[in-house]
N, C-alpha and C positions, 0 to 999 in steps of 0.2 A: 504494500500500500504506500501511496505518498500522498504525504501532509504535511502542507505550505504552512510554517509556523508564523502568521504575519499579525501577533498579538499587538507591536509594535507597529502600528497605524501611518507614521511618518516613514521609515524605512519601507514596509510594505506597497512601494508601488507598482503597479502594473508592468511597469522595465523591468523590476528588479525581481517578481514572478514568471514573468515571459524567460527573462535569462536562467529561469534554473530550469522551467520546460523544457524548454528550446534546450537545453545542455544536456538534460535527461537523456532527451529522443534524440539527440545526436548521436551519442554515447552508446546508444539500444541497451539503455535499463529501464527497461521497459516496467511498467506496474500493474496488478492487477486492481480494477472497478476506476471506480470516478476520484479526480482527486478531490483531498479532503483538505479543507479551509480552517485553520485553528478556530480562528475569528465568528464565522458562522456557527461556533458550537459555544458562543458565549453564555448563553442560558446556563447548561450545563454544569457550565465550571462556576457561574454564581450559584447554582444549587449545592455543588458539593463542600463552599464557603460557608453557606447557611448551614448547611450539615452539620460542619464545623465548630460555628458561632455555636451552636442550639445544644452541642453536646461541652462547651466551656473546652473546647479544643483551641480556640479563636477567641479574639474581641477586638470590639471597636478602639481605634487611635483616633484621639480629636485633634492631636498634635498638629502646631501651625505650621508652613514653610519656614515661617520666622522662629519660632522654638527649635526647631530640630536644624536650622542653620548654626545658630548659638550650641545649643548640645555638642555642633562636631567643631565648632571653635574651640570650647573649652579642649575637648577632648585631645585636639590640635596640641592648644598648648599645655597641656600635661603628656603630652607623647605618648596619647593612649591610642589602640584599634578606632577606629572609624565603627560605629553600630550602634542600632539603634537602643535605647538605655533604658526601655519596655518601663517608659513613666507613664503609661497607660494599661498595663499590662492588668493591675489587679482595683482597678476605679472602675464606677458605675456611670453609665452612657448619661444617666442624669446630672452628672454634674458637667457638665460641656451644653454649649448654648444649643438649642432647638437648631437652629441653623448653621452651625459650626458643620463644615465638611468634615469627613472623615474617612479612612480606610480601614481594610478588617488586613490582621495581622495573626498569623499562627502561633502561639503561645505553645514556645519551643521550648526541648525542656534544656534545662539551667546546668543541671549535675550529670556529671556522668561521660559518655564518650558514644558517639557515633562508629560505625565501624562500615565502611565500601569496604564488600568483599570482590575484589576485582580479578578478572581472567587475568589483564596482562599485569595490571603494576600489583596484582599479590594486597593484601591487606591494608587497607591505609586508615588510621584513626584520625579521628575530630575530636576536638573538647569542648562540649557541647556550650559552657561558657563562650565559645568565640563563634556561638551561629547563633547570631542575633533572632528578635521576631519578626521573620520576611515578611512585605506585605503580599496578600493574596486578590484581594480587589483593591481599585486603587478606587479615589475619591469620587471618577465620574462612575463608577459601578463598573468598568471593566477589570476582566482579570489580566495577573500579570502573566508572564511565560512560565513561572516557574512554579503556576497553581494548573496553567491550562496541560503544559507539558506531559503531568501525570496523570490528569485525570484523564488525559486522551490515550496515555500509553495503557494504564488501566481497561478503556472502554473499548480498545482496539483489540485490546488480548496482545501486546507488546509481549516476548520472553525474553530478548537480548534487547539492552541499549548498548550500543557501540558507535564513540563517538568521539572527540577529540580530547586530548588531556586538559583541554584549558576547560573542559567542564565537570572536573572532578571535584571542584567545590560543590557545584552544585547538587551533583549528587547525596553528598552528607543531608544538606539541605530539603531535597526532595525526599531523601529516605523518613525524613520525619511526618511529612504529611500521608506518607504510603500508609507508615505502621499507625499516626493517628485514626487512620481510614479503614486497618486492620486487611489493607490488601497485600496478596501476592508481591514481592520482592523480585523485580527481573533479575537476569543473570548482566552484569556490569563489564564492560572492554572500554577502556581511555586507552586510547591508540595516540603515541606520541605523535605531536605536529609534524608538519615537514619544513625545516629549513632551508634557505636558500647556501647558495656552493661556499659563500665562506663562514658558514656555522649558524650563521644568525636567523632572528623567525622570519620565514619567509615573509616580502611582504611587497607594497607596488614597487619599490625601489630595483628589487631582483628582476621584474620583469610580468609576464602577466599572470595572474592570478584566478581572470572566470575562467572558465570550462570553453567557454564558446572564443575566448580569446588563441587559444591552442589549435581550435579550427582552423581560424583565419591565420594561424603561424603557417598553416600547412599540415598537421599532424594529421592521420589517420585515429578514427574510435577506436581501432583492435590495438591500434598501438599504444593510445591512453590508458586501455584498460588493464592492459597487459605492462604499461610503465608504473599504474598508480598502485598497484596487487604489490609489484615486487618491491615499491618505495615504502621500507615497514615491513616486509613478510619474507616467509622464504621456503622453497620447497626445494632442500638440499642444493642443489648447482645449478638447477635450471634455470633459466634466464628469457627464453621465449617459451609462452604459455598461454594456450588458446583458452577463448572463451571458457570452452566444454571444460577443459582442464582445472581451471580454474574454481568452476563451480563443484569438481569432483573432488578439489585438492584440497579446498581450504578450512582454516579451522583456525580457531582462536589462539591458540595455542603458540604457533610458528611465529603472532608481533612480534616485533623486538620490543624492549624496553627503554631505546635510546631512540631520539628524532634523528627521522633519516633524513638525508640532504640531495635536493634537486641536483640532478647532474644533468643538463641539456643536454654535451655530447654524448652521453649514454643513448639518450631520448632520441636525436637525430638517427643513431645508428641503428636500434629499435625500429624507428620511421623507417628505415630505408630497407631493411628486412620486410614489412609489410607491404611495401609498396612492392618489389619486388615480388610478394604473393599476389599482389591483385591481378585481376586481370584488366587485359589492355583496355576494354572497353569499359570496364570500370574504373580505371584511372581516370580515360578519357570524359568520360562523365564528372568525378573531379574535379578536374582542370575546365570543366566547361561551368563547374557551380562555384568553384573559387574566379573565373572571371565573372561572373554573374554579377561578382559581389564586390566589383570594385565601384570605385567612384571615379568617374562614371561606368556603368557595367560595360562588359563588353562581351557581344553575341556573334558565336560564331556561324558562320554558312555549314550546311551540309557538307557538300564537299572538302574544305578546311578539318572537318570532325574525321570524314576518313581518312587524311591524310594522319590528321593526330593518331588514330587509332593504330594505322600503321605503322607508325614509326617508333611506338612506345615499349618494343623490346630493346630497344637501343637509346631509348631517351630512361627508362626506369633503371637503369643498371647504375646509372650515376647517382639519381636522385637522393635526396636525404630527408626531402619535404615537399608539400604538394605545389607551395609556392617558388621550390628552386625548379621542380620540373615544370610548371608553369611558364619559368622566364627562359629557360632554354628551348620550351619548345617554343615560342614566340616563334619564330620565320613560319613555321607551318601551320598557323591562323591568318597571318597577314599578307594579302599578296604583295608584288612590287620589291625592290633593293631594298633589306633591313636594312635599321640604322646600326652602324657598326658599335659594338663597345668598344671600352680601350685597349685591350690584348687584341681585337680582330684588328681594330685601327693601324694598332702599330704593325700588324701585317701585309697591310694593305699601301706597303709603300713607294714608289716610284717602279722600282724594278719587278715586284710582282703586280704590280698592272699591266705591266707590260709583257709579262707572261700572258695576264689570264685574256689579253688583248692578241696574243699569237695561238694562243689553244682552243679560244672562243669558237671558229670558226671551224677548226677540226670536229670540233665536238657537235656543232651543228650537221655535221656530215654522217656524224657515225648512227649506228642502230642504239635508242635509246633504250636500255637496259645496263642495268648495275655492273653486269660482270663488260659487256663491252664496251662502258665509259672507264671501268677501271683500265683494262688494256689499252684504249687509247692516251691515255692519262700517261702511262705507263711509256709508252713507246714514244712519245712525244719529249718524256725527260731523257728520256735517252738518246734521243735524236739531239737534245738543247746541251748533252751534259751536265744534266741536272738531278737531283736526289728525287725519289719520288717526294718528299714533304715539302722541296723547292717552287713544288706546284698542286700539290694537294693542299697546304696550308694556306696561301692566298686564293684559294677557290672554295674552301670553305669557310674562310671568313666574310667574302663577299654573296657567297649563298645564305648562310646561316647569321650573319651579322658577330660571329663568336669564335671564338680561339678551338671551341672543343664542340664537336657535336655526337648525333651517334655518326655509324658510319658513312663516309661521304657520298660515297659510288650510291647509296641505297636512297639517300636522302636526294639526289641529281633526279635519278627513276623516280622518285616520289614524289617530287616537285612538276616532272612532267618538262618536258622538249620547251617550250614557249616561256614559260614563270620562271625558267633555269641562266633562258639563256636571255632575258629582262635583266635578269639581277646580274647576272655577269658583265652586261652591256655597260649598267653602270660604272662599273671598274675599269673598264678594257682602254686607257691611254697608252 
């Protein structure tokens, strides 16, 4: 099941829902029913508050923004915890004005120790003197996340929470309204964070952080899912690990106990094992929803898409990402002379124009096909005394606009007799 936790009204915008969709069904983790709205189940969670209140589990705070500012000054300057100092805790709702706001607060208990019994981090105690009385509705009558959270893990039939260590507080926290509520105890995983490559928490500085950001890097879903599994886990030395596998292999057990750390070039090399699985025509399709999505999009012809599809056992063997195969294959979307980069450029200089200006018209002669543009190619340097790469590197810069393509001969036949010898034209002084 998934449920958009958007108790929190201001953050909760329709972007910021759309992006965890959209990342979802990118990703194909997929959910079973409709999803589920924390927010929509506000009722609920003010019912299990009242519960609460009615059984002297809870009580009202009539505490003003201006009182409990002062409370965390003082506390300030005596160098005490931050929390709230439960002066409402054992008063009666009659002594606070008719109209004085208020929230209800769980009257936690004072003595003793909490205990998260955890898969990965093992045992961890709280002293229950340092969990203060959380609020559970705030003053306009909604709840907060940390009242709705359980009572939906509860009504969902939750058995594992597994979730990031920075909400291991919370849990001590939530464990008190469980067992006030006399319910079921899930089984608990805090899975360390993941850092960025020089130790630290990951965060925008490292680079991107949504789901849907990794897309537009270029990244394949198998190759996500199969980076995020192994970032934290481990199933002895394997390193690529499908889907299937994954769902057969895993287990709580195998976290580690230390935050793992983003390593891009891992990731890239990952990517490029996947890419290398895909097929042609699913690349090509790729490369046709990552131009989609530029600004401004850019759509390719029919014929442009066969020729990509053609040419992608020789354009994917390099690749690393969907946006490097993307700019390499550029010549074979775009008709007419690419624009050269700077490695083609610098090949493209005085004296190899003047080749590809003496071969041009051989090649307009010969039978268009791979193997007999290579032989002519071939015979031609040899005729000039010259290295085949003396004239194969200034003809594939001026076709391809690039220093490196896939192979050349294959790429001439696949551009076709007319578009081949356009773009040669260009160069030929």
């Amino acid at each position: 099941m998934l449920r958009i936790e958007d108790t929190d009204r201001e953050r909760s915008t329709p972007e910021a829902v759309d992006a965890i969709l959209n990342g979802m069904e990118w990703m194909g983790l997929n959910w079973d029913g409709q999803t589920i709205y924390q927010f929509a189940r506000a009722a609920r969670h003010r019912e299990v508050a009242e519960q609460l209140l009615v059984a002297g589990k809870a009580y009202r705070c009539f505490a003003t923004p201006q009182e409990l500012e002062e409370m965390r000054a003082q506390q300030r300057a005596q160098k005490l915890p931050l929390r709230y100092d439960g002066r409402w805790r054992n008063r009666k709702s009659s002594e606070a004005s008719p109209d004085t706001a208020h929230v209800i607060r769980l009257k936690a208990r004072q003595t003793g120790e909490t205990v998260v019994r955890d898969v990965v981090l093992g045992d961890v105690t709280f002293a229950n003197d340092q969990l203060d009385d959380m609020i559970l509705l705030r003053s306009d009558g909604t709840p907060t996340y940390m009242l709705a959270v359980v009572v939906d893990d509860h009504d969902m039939g939750v058995t594992h929470v597994i979730r990031g260590a920075d909400h291991l507080n919370n849990a001590a926290r939530q464990l008190q309204i469980i067992e006030q509520m006399g319910w079921s105890i899930p089984i608990y995983a805090h899975v360390p964070l993941i850092h960025g490559p020089d130790g630290a928490k990951l965060s925008k500085r490292h680079g991107a952080l949504a789901i849907e950001a990794y897309r537009d890097m270029g990244y394949l879903p198998e190759t996500m899912r199969n980076y995020l599994l192994r970032l934290g886990w481990s199933h002895g030395d394997d390193e690529i690990i499908s889907t299937g596998q994954a769902v057969e292999w895993f287990n709580l057990e195998n976290i580690g106990k230390s935050p793992a750390r983003m390593d891009f070039k891992k990731l890239d090399n990952l990517n490029g094992h996947y890419i290398r699985a895909r097929s042609d025509e699913s690349l090509s399709s790729e490369v046709v929803s990552t131009l989609a999505r530029r600004t401004p999009p850019i759509v390719i012809d029919a014929a442009a898409r066969t020729r990509l599809t053609k040419a992608m056992p020789g354009l994917k063997e390099r690749a690393k990402t969907l946006v490097e195969l993307t700019r390499t294959a550029e010549f074979l979307y775009h008709d007419g002379p690419p624009t050269p980069d700077q490695d083609a450029l610098k090949l493209l200089n005085g004296d190899a124009r003047k080749i590809i200006a003496k071969v041009r018209p051989i090649l307009a002669a010969a039978d268009w096909s791979s193997a007999s543009l290579e032989n002519v190619v071939r015979m031609f340097a040899v005729a000039e005394g010259l290295k085949l790469g003396q004239v194969a590197q200034p003809l594939r810069a001026a076709i391809t606009g690039q220093a490196t393509s896939p192979p050349l001969f294959e790429m001439l036949a696949l551009l076709g007799r007319e578009e081949s010898l356009t773009r040669l034209g260009a160069y030929a002084t």
